[in-house]
C-alpha positions in Angstrom: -52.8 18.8 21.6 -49.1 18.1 22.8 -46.5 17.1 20.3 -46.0 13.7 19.9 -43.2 11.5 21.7 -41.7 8.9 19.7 -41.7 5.0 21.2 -38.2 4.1 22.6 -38.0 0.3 23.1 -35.0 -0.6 24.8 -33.1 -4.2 24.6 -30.1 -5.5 27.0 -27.2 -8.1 26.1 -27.6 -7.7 22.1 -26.7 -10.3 19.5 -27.5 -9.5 16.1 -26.3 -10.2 12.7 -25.8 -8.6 9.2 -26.5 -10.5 6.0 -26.0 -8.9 2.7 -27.3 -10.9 -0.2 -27.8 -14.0 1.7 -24.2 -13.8 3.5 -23.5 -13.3 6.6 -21.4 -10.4 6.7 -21.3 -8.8 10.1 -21.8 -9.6 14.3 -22.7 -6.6 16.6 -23.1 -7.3 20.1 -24.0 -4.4 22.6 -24.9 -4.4 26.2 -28.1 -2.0 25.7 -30.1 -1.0 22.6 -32.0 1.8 22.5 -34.8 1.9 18.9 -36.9 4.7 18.5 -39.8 4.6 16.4 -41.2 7.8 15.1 -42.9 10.0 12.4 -39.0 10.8 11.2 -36.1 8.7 10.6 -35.9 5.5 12.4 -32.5 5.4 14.4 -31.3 2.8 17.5 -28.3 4.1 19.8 -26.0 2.0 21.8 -25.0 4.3 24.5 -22.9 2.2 26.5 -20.8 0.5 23.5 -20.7 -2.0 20.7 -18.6 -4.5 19.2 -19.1 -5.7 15.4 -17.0 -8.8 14.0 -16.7 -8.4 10.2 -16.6 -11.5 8.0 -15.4 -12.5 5.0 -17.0 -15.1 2.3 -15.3 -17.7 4.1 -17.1 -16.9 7.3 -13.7 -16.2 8.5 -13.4 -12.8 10.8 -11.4 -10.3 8.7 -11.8 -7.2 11.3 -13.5 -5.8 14.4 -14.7 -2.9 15.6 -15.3 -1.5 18.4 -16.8 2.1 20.3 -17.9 3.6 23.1 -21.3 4.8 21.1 -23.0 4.3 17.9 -26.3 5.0 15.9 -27.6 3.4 13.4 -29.8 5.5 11.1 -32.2 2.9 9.5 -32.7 4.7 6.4 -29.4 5.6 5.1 -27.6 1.9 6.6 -25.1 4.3 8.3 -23.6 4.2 11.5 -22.1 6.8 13.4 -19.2 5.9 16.0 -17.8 7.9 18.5 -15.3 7.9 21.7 -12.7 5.6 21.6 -13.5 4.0 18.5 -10.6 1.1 17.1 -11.3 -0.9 14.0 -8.3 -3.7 13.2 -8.0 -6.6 10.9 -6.4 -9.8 11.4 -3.2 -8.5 9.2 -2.6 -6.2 12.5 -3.5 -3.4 10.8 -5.1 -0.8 13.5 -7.3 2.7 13.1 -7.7 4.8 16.0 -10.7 7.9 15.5 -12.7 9.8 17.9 -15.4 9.8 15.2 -16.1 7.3 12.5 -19.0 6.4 10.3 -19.6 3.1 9.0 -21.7 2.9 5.7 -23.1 -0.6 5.1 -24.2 -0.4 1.6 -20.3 0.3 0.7 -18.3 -1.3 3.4 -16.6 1.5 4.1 -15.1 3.8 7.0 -15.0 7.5 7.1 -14.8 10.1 9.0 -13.4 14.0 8.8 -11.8 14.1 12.4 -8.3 13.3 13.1 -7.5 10.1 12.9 -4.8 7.1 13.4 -3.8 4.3 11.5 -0.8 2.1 12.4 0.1 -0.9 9.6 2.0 -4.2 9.9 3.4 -4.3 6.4 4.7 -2.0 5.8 5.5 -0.8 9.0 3.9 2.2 9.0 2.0 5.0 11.7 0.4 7.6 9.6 -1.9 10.3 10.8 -4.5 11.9 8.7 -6.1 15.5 10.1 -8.9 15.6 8.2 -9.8 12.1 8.0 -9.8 9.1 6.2 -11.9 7.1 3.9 -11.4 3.2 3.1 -12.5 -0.3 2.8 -14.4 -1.8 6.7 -11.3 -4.6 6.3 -8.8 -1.6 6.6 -7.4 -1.8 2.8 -7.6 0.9 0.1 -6.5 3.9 2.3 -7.0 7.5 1.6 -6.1 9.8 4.1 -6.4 13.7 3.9 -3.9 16.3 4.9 -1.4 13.9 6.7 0.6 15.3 9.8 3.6 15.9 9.7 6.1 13.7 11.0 3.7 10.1 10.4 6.1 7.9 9.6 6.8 4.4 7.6 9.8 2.2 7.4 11.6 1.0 4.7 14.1 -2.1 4.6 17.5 -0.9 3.8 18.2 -2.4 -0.1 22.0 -1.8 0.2 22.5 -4.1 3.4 22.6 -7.8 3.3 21.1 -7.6 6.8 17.2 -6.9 7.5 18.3 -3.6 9.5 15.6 -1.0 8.5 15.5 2.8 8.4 12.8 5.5 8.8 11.9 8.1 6.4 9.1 10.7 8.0 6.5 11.8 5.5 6.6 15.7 4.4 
């Protein structure tokens, strides 16, 4: 006998939402959906991008994301991101990754790869090497080994003007 080949269905022009406890919580849209049903872990792929609108209690969108590829592994609610992938909230805060996992159950991001994150207020472009873990609405921050020369502003305390200064991060 051959080895089994697991069922791929495929779906085109994707809409679907995310509730969590009766609210909705999430949008994803994706041009093509790929699920595969098998003996193993059920996963679905979106190979040629997806989009996911994030929403508060209020049914107000408080950030986006967006990547060039993601799978979803059923089991685990996690979702892997990768190429090009931008998350930003409606403060203007903005994170920039090559790779980035999304887990459902905690709304949170993280990855271990580089990655970017450049804030409103405070002004502020910071650069973690080995990654970054926080909240899918771009709050509670921790990034690991930060490079060298991110940098924040700080307003100037001793002028009466709003003239600001930069400090660069050690």
């Amino acid at each position: 006998m051959g080895k089994r080949k697991p069922g791929v269905d495929e779906g085109h022009y994707i809409e679907s939402y995310l509730s969590m406890n009766g609210k909705m919580r999430a949008k994803l849209t994706a041009p093509v959906l790929l699920s595969y049903q098998g003996d193993s872990a059920r996963k679905a792929e979106f190979p040629q991008s997806l989009h996911v609108d994030f929403y508060n209690d209020s049914l107000v969108i408080e950030s986006q994301l967006s990547a060039k590829y993601g799978r979803y592994l059923e089991g685990e609610n996690k979702v892997f991101l990768k190429d090009s992938v931008v998350a930003f909230n409606i403060k203007g805060d903005t994170l920039f990754a090559k790779e980035l996992y999304w887990d459902q159950n905690l709304n949170k991001f993280y990855t271990d790869k580089e990655v970017t994150i450049s804030q409103k207020t405070p002004r502020q472009r910071l650069i973690g090497l080995k990654g970054i873990r926080c909240n899918q609405d771009l709050s509670d921050i921790t990034l690991f080994d930060l490079k060298p020369g991110s940098f924040f502003v700080v307003p100037d305390s001793t002028s009466a003007t709003k003239d600001t200064s930069k400090t660069l991060i050690k």
